[in-house]
C-alpha positions, 0 to 999 in steps of 0.5 A: 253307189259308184265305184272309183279307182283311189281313194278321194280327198273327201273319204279320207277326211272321214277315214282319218276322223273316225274312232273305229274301222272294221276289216273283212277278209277271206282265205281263197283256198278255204272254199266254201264262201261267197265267190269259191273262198273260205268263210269271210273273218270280220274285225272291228279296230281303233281307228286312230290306226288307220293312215292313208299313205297316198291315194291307193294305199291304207295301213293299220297297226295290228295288235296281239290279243286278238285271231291272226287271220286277216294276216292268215288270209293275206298271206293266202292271197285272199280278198281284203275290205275296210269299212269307215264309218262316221257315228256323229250326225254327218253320217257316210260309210266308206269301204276300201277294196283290195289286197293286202300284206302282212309286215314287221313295223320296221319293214312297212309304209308306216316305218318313219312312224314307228317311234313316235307311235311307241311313244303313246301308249298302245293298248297292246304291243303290235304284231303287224302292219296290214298295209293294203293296196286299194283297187276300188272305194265306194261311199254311201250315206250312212242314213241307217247308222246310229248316232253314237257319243265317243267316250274313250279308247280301250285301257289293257286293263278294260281289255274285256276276255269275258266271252273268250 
C-alpha cells in the first residue's frame, strides 16, 4: 500500500467512525528494538477519543489507570503509531506515522473542548492529551479483520484489574 504525506478525507471518516484505535510507541534511548530503539509499548483506546484536528495532525485523550509510557516515549523523542480499524463489513485499516507530545488538557489542540467533554461521563479522569503531528498514512483493506458487534463502552466499575 502507498504511503501519503496527510491524512485523507476518506481516513478520517473511519478514524472518527471507529470504536477502538491502538497506539504504538517506542523510547529511542531504550535500544535494543527494531531500528536501534527500545521495545515497542502497544495500547488499545476508546476511539470516541480520537479527533482529527486538520490534516496532519491527531489528539486523543489519555486517561489514568493504565502505564504512562507512550508520554515516557514522546517525551523521549521516540516514534509514535496509531492504527484505526473498522470491525463491520466495510472493512480498512488506517495507520497514522509521526511524533507526538504530551499536554495538560488546557494547554493542547483539544483545549475549546475541554468542558463539554468533562461534561460526559468519562471512564477515568484523564491525564494527558497525546497530540501528534502526522508525517505519513497508508490504508490497506482490512480483509484479515473480523467482523465484530459494538456492545457498549467500559463503566469505571467494569473496569477489569483481574490480570493486574
Amino acid at each position: 500500500m502507498p504511503m501519503i504525506d496527510h491524512i485523507t478525507d476518506e481516513q478520517a471518516d473511519l478514524i472518527r467512525n471507529a470504536r477502538v484505535f491502538f497506539v504504538a510507541s517506542a523510547d529511542p534511548a531504550m535500544g535494543d528494538g527494531p531500528n536501534g530503539e527500545g521495545p515497542v509499548n502497544l495500547s488499545p483506546k476508546g476511539a470516541a477519543d480520537l479527533q482529527v484536528v486538520d490534516r496532519h495532525t491527531i489528539a486523543y485523550f489519555d486517561y489514568s489507570g493504565s502505564g504512562n509510557e507512550t508520554a515516557r516515549h514522546t517525551a523521549a523523542g521516540g516514534p509514535i503509531t496509531v492504527m484505526v480499524t473498522s470491525f463491520d463489513e466495510d472493512a480498512a485499516i488506517v495507520r497514522l506515522y509521526g511524533t507526538a507530545k504530551s499536554l495538560p488538557l488546557e494547554e493542547s489542540v483539544l483545549a475549546d473542548q475541554a468542558e463539554a467533554l468533562r461534561a460526559v461521563e468519562m471512564p477515568t479522569p484523564e491525564r494527558q492529551v497525546i497530540e501528534i503531528s502526522v508525517d505519513r498514512t497508508q490504508t490497506s483493506c482490512g480483509y484479515g479483520v473480523p467482523i465484530y458487534e459494538y456492545k457498549g463502552d467500559r463503566s469505571r466499575d467494569e473496569r477489569g484489574r483481574r490480570y493486574k
